[in-house]
Backbone of each chain as ProteinMPNN parsed JSONL, in Angstrom:
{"seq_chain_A": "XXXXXXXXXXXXXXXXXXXXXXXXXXXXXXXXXXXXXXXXXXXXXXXXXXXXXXXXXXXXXXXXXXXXXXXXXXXXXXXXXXXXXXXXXXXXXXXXXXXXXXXXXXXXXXXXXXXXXXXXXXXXX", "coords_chain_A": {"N_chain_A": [[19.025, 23.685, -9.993], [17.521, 20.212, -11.273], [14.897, 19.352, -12.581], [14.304, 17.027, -11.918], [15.672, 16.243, -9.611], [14.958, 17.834, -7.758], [11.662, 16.466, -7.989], [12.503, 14.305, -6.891], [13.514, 14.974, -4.325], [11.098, 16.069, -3.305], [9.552, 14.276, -2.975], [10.922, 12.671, -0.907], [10.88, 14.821, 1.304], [7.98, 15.014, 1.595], [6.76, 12.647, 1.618], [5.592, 10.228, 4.003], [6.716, 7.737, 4.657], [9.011, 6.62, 2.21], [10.553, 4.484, -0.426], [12.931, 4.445, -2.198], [13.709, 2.261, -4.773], [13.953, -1.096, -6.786], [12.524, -1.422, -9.24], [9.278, -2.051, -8.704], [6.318, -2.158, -6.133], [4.513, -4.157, -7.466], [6.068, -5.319, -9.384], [9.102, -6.483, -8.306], [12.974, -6.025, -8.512], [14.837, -6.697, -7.203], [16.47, -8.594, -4.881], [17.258, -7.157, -2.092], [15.668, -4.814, -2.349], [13.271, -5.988, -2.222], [13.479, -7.02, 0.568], [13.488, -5.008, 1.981], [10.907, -3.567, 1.309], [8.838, -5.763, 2.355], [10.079, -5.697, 4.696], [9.249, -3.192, 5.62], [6.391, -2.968, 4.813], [5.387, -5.101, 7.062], [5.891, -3.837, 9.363], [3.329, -2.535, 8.564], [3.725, 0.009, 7.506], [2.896, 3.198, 5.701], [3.672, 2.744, 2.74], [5.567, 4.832, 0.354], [6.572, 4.443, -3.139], [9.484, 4.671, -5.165], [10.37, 3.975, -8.15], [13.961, 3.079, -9.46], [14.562, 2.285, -11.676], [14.271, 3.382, -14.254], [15.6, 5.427, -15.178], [18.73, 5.905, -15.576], [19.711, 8.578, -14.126], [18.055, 9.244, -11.806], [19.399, 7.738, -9.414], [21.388, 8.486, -9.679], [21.222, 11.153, -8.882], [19.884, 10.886, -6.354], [21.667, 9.41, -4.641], [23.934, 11.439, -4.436], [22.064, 13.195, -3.23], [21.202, 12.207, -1.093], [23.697, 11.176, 0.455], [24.14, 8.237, 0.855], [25.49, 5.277, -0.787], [23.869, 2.536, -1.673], [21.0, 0.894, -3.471], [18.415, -0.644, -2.092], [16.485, 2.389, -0.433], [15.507, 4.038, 2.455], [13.1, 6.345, 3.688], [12.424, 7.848, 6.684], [9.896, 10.427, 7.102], [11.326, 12.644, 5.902], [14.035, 11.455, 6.659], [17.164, 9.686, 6.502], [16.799, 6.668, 6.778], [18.112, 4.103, 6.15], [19.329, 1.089, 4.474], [18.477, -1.803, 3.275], [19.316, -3.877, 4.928], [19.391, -2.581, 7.481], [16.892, -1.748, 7.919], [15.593, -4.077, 8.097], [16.527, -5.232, 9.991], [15.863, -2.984, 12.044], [13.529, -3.4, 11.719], [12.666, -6.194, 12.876], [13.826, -6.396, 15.706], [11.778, -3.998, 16.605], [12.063, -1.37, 16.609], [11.494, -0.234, 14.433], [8.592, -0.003, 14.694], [8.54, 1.157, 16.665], [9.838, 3.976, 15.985], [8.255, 4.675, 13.897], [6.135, 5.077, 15.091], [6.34, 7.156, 16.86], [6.939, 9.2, 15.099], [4.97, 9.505, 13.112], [2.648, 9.54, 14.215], [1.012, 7.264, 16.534], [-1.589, 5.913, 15.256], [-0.22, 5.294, 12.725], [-0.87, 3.068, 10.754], [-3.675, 2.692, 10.493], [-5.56, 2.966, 8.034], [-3.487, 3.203, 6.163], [-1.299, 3.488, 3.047], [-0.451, 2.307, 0.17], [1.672, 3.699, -1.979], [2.735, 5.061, -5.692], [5.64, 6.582, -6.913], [6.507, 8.356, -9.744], [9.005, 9.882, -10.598], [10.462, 10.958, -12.708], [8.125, 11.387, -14.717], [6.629, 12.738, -12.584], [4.202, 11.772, -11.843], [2.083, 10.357, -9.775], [0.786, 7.47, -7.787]], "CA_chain_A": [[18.6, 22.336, -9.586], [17.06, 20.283, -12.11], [13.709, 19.124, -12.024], [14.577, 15.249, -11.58], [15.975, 16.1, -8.286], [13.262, 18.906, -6.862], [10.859, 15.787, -7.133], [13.355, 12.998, -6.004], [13.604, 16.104, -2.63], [9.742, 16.17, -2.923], [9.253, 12.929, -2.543], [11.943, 13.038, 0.431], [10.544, 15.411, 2.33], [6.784, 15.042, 2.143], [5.967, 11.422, 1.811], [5.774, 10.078, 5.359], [7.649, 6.419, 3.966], [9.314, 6.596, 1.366], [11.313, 3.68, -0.289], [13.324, 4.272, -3.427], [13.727, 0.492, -4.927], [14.381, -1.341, -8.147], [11.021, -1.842, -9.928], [7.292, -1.781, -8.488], [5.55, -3.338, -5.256], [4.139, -5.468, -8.095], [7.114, -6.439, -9.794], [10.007, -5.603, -7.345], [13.968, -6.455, -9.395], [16.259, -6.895, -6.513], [16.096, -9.018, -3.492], [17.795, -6.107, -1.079], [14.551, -4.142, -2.17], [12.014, -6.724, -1.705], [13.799, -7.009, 1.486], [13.002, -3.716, 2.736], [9.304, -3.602, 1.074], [8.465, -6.744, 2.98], [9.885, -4.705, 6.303], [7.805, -1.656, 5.856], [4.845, -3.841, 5.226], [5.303, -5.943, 7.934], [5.369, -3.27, 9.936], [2.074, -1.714, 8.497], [3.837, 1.418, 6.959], [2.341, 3.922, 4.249], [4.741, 3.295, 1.639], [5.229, 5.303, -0.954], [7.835, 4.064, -3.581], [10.117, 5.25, -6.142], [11.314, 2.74, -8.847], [14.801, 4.1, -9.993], [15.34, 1.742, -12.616], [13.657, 3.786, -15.346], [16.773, 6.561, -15.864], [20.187, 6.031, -14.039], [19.739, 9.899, -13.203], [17.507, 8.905, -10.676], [19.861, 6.623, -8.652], [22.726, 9.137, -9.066], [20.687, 12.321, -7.959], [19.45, 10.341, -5.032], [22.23, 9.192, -3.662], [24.007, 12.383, -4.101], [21.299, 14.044, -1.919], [21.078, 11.078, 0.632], [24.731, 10.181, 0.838], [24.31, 7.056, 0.174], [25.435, 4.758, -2.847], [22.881, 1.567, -3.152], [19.374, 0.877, -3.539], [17.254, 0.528, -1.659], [17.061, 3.449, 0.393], [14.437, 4.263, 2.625], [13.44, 7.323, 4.635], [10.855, 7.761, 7.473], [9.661, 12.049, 7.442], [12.726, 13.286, 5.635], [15.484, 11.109, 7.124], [17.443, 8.172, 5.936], [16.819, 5.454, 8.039], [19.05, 3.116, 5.773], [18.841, 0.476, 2.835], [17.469, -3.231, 3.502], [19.771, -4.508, 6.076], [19.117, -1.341, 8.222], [15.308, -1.532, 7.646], [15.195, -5.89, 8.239], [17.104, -5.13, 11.902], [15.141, -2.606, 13.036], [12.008, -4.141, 11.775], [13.143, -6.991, 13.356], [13.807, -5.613, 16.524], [10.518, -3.63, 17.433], [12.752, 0.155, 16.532], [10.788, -0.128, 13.452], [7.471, 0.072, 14.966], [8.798, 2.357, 17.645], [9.742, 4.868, 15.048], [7.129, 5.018, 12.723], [4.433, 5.648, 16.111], [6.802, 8.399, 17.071], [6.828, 10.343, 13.823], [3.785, 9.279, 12.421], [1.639, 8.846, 15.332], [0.536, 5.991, 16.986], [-2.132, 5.327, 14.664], [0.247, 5.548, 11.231], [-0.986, 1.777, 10.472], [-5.049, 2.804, 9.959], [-5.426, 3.345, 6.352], [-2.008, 3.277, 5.627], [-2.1, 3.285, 1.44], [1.084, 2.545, -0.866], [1.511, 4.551, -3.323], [3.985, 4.633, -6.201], [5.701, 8.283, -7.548], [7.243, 8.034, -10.965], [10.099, 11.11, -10.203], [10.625, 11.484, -14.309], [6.866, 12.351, -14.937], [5.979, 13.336, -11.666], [3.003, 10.957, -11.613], [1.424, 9.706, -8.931], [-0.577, 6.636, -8.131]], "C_chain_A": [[17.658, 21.766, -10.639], [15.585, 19.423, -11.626], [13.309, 17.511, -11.48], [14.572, 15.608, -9.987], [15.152, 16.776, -7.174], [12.51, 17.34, -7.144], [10.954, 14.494, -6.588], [12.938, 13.56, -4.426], [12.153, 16.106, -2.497], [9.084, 15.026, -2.273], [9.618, 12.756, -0.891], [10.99, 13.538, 1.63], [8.787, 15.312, 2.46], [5.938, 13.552, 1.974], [6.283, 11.081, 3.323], [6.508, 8.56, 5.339], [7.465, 6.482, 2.572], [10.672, 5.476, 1.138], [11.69, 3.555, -1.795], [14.051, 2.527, -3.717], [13.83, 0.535, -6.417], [13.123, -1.947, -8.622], [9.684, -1.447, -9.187], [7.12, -2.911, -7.55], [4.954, -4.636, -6.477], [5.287, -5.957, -8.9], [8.695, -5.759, -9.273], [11.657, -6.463, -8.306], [14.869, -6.524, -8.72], [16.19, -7.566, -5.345], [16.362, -8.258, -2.012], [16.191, -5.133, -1.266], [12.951, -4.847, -1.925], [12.301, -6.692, 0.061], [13.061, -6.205, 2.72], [11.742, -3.264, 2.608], [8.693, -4.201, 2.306], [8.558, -5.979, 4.615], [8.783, -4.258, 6.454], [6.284, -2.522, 5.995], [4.204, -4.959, 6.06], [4.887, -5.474, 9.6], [4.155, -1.943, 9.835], [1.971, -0.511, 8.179], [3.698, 1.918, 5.874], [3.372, 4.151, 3.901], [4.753, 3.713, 0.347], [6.672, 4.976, -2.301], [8.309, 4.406, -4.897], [10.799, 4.323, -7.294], [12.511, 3.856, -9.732], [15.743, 3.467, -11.222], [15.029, 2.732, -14.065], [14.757, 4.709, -16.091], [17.735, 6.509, -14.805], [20.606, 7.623, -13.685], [19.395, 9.963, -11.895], [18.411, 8.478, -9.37], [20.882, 7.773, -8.225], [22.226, 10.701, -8.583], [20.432, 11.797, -6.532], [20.578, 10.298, -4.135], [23.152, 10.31, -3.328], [23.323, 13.486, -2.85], [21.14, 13.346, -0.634], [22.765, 10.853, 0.873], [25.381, 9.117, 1.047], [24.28, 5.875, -0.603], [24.7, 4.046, -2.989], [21.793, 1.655, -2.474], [18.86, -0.37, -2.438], [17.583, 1.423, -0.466], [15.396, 3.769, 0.799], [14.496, 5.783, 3.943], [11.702, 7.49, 5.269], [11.021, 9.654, 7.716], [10.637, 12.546, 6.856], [14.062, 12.864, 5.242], [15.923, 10.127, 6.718], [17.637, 7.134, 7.069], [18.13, 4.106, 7.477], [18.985, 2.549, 4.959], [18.36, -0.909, 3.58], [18.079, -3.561, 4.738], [19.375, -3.467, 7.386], [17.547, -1.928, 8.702], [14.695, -3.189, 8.523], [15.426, -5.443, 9.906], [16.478, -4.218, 12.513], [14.038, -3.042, 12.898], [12.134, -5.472, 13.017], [13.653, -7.176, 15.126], [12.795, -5.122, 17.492], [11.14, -2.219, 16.749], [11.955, 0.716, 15.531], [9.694, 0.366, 13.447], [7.722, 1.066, 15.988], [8.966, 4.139, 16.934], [8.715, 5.645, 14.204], [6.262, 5.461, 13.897], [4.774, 6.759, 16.435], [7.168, 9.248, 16.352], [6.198, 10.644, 12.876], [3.148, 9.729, 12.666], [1.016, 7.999, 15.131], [-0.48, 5.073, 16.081], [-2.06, 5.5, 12.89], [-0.4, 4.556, 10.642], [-2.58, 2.308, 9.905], [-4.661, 3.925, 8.734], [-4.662, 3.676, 5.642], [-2.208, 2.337, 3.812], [-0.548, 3.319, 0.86], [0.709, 3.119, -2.054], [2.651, 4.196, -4.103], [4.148, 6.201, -7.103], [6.843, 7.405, -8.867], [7.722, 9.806, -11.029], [10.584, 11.688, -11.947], [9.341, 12.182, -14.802], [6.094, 12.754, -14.207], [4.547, 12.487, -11.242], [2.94, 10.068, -10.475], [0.644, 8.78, -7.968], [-1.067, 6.318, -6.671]], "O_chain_A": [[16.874, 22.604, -11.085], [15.348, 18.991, -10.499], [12.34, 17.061, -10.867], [13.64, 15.311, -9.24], [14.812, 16.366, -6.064], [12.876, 16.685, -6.168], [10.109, 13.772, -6.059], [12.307, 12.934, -3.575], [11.85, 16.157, -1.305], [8.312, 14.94, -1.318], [8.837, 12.722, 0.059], [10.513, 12.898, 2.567], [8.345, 15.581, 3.577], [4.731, 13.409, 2.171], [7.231, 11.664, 3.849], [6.937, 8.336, 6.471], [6.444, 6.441, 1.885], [11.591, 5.384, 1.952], [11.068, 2.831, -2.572], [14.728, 1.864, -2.931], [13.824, 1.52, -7.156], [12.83, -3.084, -8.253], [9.243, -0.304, -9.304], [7.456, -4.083, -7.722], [5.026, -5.844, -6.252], [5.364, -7.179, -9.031], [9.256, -4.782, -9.77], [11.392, -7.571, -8.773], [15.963, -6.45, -9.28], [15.651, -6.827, -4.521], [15.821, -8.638, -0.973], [15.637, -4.799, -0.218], [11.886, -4.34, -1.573], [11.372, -6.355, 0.795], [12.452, -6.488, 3.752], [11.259, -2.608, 3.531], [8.143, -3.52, 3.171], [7.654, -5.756, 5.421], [7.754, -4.579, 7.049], [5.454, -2.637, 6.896], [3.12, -5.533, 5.954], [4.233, -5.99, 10.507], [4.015, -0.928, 10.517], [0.96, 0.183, 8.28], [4.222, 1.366, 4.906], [4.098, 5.093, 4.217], [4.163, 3.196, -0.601], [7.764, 5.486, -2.052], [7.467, 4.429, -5.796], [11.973, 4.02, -7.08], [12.272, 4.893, -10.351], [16.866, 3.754, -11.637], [15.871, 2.59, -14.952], [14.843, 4.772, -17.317], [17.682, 6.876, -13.631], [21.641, 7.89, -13.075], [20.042, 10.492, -10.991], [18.058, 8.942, -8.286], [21.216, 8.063, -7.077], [23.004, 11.348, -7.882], [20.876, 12.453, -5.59], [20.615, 10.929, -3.079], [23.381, 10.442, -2.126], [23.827, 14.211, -1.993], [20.995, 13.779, 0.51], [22.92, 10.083, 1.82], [26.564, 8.894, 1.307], [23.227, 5.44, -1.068], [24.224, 4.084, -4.124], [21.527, 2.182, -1.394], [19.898, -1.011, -2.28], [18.556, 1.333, 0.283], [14.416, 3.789, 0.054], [15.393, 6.133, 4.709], [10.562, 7.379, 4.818], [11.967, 10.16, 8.32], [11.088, 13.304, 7.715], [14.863, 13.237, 4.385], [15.034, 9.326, 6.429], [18.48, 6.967, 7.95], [18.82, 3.414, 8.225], [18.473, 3.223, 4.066], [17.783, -0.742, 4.655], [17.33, -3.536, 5.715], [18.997, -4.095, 8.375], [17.288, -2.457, 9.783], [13.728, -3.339, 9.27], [14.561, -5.379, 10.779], [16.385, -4.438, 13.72], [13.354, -3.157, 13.915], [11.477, -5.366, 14.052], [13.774, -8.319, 15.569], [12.706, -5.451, 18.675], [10.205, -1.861, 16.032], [11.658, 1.91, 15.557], [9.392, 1.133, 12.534], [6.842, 1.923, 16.067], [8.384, 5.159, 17.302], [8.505, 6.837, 13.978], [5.535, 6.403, 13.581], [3.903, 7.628, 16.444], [7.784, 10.195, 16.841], [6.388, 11.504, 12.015], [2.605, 10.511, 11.885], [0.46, 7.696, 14.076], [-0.385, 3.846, 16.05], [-2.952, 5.693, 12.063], [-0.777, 5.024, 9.568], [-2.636, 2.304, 8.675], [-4.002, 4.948, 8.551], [-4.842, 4.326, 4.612], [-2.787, 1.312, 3.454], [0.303, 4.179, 1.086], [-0.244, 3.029, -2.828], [3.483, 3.377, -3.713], [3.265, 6.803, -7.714], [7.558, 6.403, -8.869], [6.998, 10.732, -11.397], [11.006, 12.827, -12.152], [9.37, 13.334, -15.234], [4.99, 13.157, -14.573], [3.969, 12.781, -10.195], [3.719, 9.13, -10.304], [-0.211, 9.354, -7.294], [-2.103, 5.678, -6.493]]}, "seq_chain_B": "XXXXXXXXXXXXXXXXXXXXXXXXXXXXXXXXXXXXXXXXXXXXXXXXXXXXXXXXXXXXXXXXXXXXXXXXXXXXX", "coords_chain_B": {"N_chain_B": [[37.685, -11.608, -5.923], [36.188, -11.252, -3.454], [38.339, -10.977, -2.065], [39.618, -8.55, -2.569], [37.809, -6.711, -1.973], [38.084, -7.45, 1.041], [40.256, -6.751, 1.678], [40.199, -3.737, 1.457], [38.583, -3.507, 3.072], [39.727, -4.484, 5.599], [41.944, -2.237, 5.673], [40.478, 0.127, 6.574], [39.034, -0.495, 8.674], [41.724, -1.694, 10.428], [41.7, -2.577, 13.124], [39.885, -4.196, 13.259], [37.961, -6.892, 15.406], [36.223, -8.814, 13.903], [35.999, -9.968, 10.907], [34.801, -10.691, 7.846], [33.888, -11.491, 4.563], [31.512, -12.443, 2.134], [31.007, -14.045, -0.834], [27.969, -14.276, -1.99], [26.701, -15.712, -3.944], [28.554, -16.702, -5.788], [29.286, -15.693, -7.444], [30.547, -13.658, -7.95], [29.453, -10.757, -7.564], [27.688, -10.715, -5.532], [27.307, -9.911, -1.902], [28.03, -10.791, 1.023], [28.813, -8.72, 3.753], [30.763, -8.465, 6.819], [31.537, -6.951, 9.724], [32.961, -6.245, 12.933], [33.855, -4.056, 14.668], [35.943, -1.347, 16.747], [36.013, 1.033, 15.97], [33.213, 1.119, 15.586], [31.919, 1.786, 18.308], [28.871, 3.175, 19.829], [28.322, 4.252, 17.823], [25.578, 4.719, 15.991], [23.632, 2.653, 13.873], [23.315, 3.567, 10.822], [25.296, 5.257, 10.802], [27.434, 3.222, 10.914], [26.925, 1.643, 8.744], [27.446, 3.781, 7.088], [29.872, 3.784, 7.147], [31.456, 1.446, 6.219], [30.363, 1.63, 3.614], [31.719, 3.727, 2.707], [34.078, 2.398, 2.791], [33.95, 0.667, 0.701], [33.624, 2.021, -1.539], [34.852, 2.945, -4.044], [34.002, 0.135, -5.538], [31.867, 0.015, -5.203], [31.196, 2.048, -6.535], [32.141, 1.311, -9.329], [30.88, -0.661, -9.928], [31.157, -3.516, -9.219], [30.222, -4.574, -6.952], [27.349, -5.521, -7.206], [25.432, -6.0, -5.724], [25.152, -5.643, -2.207], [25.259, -7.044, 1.225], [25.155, -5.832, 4.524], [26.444, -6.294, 7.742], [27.278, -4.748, 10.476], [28.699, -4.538, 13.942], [29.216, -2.954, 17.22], [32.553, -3.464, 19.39], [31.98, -3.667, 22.438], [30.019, -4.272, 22.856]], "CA_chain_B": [[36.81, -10.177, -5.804], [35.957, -11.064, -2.137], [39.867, -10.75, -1.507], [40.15, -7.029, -2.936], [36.676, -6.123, -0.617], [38.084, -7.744, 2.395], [41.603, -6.408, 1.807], [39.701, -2.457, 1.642], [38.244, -3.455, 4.809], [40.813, -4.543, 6.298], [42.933, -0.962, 5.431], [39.477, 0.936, 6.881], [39.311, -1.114, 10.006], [42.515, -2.339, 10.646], [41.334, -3.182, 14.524], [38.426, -5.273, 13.521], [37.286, -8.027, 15.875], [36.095, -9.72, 13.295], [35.646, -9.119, 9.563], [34.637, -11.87, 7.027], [33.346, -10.879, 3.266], [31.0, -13.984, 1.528], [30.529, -14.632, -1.922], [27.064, -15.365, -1.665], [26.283, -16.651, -4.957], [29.555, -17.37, -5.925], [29.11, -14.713, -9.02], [31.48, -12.256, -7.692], [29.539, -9.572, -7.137], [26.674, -10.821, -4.766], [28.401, -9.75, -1.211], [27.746, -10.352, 2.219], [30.108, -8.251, 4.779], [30.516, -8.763, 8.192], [32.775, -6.566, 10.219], [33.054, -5.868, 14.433], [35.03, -3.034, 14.955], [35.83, -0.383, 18.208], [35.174, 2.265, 15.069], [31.317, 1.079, 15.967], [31.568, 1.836, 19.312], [28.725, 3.777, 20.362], [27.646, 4.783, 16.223], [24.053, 4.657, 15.557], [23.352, 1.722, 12.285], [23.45, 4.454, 9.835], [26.961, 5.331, 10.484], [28.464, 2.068, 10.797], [26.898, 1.144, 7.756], [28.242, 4.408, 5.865], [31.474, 3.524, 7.066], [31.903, 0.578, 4.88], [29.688, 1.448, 2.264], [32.632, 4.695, 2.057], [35.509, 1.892, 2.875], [33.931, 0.107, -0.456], [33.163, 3.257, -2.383], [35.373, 1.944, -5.341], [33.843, -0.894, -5.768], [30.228, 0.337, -5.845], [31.312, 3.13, -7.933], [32.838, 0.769, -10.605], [29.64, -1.716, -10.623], [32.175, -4.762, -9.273], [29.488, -5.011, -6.733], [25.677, -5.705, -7.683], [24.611, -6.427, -4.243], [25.555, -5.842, -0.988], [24.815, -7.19, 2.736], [25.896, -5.776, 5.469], [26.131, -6.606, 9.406], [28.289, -4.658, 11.613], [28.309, -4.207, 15.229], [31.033, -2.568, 18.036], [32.973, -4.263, 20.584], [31.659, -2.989, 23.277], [28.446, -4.784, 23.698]], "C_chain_B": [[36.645, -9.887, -4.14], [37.426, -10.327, -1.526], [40.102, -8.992, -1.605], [38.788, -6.306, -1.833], [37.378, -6.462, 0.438], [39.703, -7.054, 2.886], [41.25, -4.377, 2.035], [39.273, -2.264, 2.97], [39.069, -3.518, 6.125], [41.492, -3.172, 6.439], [41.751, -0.134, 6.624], [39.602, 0.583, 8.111], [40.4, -2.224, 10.286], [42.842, -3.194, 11.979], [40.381, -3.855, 14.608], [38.793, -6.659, 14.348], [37.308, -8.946, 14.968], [35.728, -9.003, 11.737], [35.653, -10.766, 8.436], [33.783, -10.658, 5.625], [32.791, -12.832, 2.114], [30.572, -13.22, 0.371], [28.804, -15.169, -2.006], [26.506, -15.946, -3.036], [27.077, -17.162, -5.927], [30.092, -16.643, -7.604], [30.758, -13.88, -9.06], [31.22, -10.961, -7.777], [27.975, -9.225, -6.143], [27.661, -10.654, -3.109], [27.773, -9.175, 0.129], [29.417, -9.654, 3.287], [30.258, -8.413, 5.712], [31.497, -8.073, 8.787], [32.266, -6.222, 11.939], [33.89, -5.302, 14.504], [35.248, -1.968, 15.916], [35.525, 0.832, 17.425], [33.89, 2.594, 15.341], [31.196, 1.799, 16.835], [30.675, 2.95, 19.06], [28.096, 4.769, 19.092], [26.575, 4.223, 16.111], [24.583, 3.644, 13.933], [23.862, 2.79, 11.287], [24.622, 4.748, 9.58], [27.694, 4.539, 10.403], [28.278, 1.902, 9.422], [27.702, 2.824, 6.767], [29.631, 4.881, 6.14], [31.757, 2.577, 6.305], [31.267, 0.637, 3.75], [31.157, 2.648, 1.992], [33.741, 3.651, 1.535], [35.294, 1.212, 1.071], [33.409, 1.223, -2.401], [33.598, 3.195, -3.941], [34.918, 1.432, -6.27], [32.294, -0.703, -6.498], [30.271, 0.91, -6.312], [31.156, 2.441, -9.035], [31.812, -0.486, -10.436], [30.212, -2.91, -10.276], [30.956, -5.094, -8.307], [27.899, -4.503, -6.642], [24.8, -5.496, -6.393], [25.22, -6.546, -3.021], [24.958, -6.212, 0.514], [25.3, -6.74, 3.535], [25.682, -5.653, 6.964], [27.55, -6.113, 9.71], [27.914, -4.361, 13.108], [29.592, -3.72, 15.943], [31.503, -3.458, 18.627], [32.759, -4.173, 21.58], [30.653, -3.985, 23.657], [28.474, -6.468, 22.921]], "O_chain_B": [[36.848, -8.807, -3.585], [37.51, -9.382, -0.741], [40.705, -8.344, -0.75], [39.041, -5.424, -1.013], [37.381, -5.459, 1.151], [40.157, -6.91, 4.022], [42.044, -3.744, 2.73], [39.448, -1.332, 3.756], [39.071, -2.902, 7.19], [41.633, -2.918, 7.635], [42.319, 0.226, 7.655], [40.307, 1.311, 8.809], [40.115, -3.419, 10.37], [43.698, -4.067, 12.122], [39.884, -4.214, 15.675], [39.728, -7.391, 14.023], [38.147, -9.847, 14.983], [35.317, -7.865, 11.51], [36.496, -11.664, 8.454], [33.32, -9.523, 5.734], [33.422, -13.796, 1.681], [29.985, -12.138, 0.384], [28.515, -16.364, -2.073], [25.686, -16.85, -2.875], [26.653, -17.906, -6.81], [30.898, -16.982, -8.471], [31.645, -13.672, -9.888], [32.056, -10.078, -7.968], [27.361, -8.167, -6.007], [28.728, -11.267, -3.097], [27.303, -8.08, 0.437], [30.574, -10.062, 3.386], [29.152, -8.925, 5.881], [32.603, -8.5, 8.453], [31.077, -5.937, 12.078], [34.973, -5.881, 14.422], [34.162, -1.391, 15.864], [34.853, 1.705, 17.975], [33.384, 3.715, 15.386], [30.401, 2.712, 16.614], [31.102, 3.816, 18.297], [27.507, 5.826, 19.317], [26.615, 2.993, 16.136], [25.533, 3.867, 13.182], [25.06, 2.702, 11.017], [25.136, 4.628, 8.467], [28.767, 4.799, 9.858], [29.29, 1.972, 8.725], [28.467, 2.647, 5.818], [30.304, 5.814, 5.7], [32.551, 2.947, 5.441], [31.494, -0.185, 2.862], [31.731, 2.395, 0.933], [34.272, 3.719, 0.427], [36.238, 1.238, 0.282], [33.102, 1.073, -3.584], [32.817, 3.366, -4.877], [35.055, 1.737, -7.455], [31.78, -1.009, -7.574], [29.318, 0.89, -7.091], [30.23, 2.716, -9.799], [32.233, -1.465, -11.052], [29.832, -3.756, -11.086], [30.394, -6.089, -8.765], [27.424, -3.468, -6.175], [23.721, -4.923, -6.241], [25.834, -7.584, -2.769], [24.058, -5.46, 0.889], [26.425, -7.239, 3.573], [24.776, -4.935, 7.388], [28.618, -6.656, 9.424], [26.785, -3.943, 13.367], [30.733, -3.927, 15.529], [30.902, -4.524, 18.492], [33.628, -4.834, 22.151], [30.572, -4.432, 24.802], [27.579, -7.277, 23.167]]}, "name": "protein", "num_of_chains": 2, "seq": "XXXXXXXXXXXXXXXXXXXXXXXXXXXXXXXXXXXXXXXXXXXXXXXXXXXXXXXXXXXXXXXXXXXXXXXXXXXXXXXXXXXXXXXXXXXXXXXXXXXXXXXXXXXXXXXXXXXXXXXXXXXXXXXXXXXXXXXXXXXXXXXXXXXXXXXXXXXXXXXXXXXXXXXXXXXXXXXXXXXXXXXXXXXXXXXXXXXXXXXXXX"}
């Protein structure tokens, strides 16, 4: 396994939102991933985000391990919840906010902090 | 372009309700989907949607489309 994909799977499994996307909360490059930003932060969730424009390894390890092909892709504890349209309708909804209290807990929203992982040098922010 | 998406969809769900495929910026490869199908019935979001993201698997392989939307729902409800 190469080391791209151990911390694509790291990411995966131990961020608690995670939202691989095309660029940076500050400069986001696709309207399907602003889409799904705008969700998460609408509903008050610690996102942590992956920009996968930097090496098209990224995009094609990912979706290999998620199963599915476009961006954005988001996962709440592990799981793939879906890509923007997914993310807008349950935000949209309430399922959104129902979710995140029941795998978070209830109080995921206090001091909820975005972060941003750069999966090529492992870095952090 | 819409024609060769809506004609894949068509083959995938050949019992759709309803099934429309928009152009939305008229590029040819900005692409809202829309399908209602008894396939739904009773499938959690996740699977409907990676039923037509497979039915278009092609398409997003080969980069024809940039951007996709998609809304499906069953017949049922």
């Amino acid at each position: 396994m190469s080391e791209l994909s151990d911390r694509i799977r790291d990411v995966i499994e131990n961020e608690p939102v995670a939202l691989f996307m095309k660029g940076t909360p500050q400069f986001v490059m696709c309207g399907n991933s602003d889409r799904a930003l705008r969700a998460l932060r609408e509903a008050g969730a610690p996102v942590t985000t992956v920009d996968i424009l930097p090496d098209p390894a990224i995009r094609q390890e990912l979706s290999e391990l998620s199963g599915w092909p476009t961006i954005p892709q988001v996962f709440v504890k592990g799981e793939l919840i879906g890509g923007a349209d997914i993310t807008e309708q349950l935000a949209g909804n309430g399922e959104l906010t129902a979710m995140l209290e029941e795998r978070l807990g209830a109080g995921y929203r206090d001091g909820a902090e975005e972060h941003v992982v750069d999966v090529v040098s492992g870095a952090r922010a | 372009m819409a024609e060769r998406l809506e004609s894949l969809l068509r083959d995938a769900f050949p019992d759709a309700a309803e099934l429309f495929v928009e152009d939305r910026t008229g590029g040819g490869d900005h692409f809202q989907v829309t399908v209602a199908s008894p396939s739904f019935d009773g499938l959690p979001l996740l699977d409907q949607h990676r039923l037509v993201n497979r039915a278009l698997a092609e398409p997003l392989r080969d980069g024809t489309i940039h951007e996709l939307r998609i809304k499906t729902r069953g017949t049922t409800t």
